[in-house]
N, C-alpha and C positions, 0 to 999 in steps of 0.2 A: 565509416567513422569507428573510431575503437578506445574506449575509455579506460587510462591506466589500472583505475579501480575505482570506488566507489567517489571515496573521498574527491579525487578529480573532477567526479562527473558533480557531486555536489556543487561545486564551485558553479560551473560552468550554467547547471541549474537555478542555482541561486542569481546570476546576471540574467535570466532571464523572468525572475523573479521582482525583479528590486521596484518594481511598481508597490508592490504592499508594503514595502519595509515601514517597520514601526504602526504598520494598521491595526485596528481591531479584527486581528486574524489569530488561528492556532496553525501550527504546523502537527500535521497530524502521518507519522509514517509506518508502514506497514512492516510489521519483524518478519523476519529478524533483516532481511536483507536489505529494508528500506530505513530501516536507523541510523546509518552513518550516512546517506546522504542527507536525510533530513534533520540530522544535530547540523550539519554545515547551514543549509539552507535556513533555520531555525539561529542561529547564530547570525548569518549573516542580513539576516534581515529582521534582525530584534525581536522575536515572534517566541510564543511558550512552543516548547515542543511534547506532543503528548503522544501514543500509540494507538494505533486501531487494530482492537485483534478481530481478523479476518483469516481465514483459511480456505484454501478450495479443497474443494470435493474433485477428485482424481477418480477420471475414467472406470473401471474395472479391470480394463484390459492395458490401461493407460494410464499410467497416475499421474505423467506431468502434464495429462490435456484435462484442462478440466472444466466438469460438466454444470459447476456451480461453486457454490461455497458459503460456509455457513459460519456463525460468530453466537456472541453470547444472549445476541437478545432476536438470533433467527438465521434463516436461511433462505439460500435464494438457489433454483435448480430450474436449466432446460432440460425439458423431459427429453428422454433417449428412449426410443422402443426398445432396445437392451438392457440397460439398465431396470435393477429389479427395487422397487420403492424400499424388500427389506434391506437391501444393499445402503440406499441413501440414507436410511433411518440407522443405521449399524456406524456409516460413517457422519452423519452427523451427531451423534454422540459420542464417538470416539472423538472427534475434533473439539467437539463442548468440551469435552472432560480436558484437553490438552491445554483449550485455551485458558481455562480457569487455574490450572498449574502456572500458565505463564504470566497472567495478567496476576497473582501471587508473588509472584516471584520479583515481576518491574515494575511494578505500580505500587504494592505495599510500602505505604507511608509518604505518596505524595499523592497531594489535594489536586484532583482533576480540575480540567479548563469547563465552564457552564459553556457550550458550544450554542447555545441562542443567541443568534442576530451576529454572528460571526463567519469571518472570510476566515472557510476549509480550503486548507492546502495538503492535498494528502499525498504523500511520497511513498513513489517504490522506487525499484531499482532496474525495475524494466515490465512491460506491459505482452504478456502473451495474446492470451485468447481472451484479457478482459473481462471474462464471467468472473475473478475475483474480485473486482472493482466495481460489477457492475452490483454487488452484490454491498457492496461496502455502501456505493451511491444511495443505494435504499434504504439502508439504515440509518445513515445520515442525515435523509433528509426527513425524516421523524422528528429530529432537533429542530428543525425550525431554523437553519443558519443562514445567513447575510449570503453567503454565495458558497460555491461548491468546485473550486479547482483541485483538477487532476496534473499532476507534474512526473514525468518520469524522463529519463535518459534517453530510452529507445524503446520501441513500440514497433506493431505487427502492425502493418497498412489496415488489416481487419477490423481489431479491436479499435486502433485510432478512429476509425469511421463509424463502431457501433456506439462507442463511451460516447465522443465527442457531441450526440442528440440527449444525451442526458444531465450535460454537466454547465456552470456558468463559463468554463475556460480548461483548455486541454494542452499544457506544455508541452511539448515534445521536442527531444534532440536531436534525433536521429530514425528517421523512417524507411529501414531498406527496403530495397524491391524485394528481395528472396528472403527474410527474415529463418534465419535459422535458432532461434532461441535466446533468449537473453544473457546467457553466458557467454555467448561466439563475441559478445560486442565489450568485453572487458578484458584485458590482458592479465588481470587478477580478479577473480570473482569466487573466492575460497569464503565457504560457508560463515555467517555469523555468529557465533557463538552465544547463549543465554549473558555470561560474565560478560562480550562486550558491548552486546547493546543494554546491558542495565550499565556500562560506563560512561556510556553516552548519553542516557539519560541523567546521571547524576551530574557529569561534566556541564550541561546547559543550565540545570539550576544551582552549581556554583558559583 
């Protein structure tokens, strides 16, 4: 299966969504890459749309396998006998400090969703190795919300099988056999920019 580009997969997302439409739900997507599908999905199913900054922690040797991922109120890491803890403490503060620039940036000047007793719908734009999700899951469930779906386009047979024991409901679109990266499954997947996912946040709440 091969998704024109985000927007596309949105759609496609969102029908497989349309059980919540108009619930006491937030749509909650992961930047920058999980913005535009989750303004569609957030549109198309009446739903506030808000952001989760979440970032993974990159290998050392490897920075698109990643060994965990941390956000603004913590972090979540499978220990690696190579990896060196100064290493994880180096990059969870580099990533704090990023997040805090961004969540500056798109969130300045709109009133967040009180996410207690509410159906999480968190969008990306594709699910790798999962440790960033899994790490999202955790924080999450700190609030105290109604339930906890995961919605993505395409997913790693892996991660599908590790998330899916953690969460109320795990969308998925497409699960290959040989899973080569979340880019191979978009015929356009050109990076998101800060201007457009704060476009797309301002587009929903006009």
């Amino acid at each position: 299966m091969m998704f024109q580009d985000r927007i596309e997969a949105g759609y496609a997302l969102a029908d497989k969504l349309k059980k919540y439409e108009n619930m006491n739900g937030v749509v909650l997507a992961v930047p920058k890459g999980g913005v535009p599908i989750g303004y569609v999905v957030a549109k198309e199913l009446g739903l506030p749309l808000e952001i989760i900054l979440t970032k993974k922690i990159g290998h050392p040797t490897n920075k698109e396998y990643a060994i965990g991922a941390a956000s603004l109120w913590g972090s979540f890491v499978i220990p690696h006998e190579e990896v060196s803890q100064k290493y994880i403490n180096h990059e969870i503060e580099r990533i704090q400090t990023y997040l805090k620039e961004l969540q500056q940036k798109l969130v300045t000047g709109r009133e967040s969703e009180n996410l207690e007793n509410k159906i999480l719908i968190v969008i990306d734009d594709g699910i790798a190795t999962g440790n960033t999700l899994m790490a999202t899951i955790n924080i999450l469930k700190k609030h105290k919300p109604a339930k906890i779906i995961i919605a993505a386009p395409v997913s790693s047979k892996s991660a599908f099988e590790k998330i899916s024991h953690y969460v109320d409901e795990l969308v998925v679109l497409f699960i290959p056999q040989y899973f080569e990266g979340v880019g191979a499954y978009y015929e356009n997947f050109e990076d998101v920019n800060e201007d457009e996912a704060l476009e797309y946040l301002n587009k929903i709440d006009a």
